[in-house]
Structures are given as C-alpha cells and as structure tokens.
C-alpha positions in Angstrom: 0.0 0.0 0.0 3.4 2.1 0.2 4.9 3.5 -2.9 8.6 3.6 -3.1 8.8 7.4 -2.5 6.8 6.5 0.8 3.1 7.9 -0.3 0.3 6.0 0.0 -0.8 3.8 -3.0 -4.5 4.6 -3.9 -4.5 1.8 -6.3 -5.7 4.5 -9.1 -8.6 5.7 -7.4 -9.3 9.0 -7.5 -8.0 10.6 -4.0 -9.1 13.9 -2.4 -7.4 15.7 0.6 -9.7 17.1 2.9 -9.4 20.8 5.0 -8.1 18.8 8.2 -5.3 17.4 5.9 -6.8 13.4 5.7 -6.5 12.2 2.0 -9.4 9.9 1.2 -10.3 7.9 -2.1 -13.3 6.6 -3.7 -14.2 3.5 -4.9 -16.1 3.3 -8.2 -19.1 1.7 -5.9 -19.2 5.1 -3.9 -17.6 4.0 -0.6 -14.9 6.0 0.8 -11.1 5.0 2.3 -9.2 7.5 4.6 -5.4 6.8 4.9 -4.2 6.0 8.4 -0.8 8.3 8.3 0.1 6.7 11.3 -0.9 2.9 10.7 0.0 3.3 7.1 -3.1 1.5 5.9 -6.2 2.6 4.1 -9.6 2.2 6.3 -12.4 2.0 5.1 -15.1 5.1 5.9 
C-alpha cells in the first residue's frame, strides 16, 4: 500500500485531501477510504 517514494498507493482511485489534511479515495461503488498516516493503511469510511 506504500509506494517507493513512501506515499500511500491509492490503487488508481481517484483521491481527495480534505481541510483537516486526511487524504481519502473513492471507490467506483461510492464508498470512501481514509489513509491512516500513522498505521500506514487505508480504512475504510
């Protein structure tokens, strides 16, 4: 889920950053993923 320069991977889904800073993407069935800076994982919304 890392890339090699260390972001996250959002597996070509388009990816938003929100005002608080959290980057999210969507899935093409409408859910949502927030990355986990801390965890380094994507969870799901």
């Amino acid at each position: 889920m890392i890339l090699s320069d260390g972001s996250p991977d959002a597996e070509g889904l388009p990816t938003t950053t929100d005002d608080d800073g959290v980057l999210w993407r969507q899935h093409p069935d409408g859910n949502h993923d927030w990355w986990d800076a801390e965890l380094r994982v994507w969870v799901r919304w």
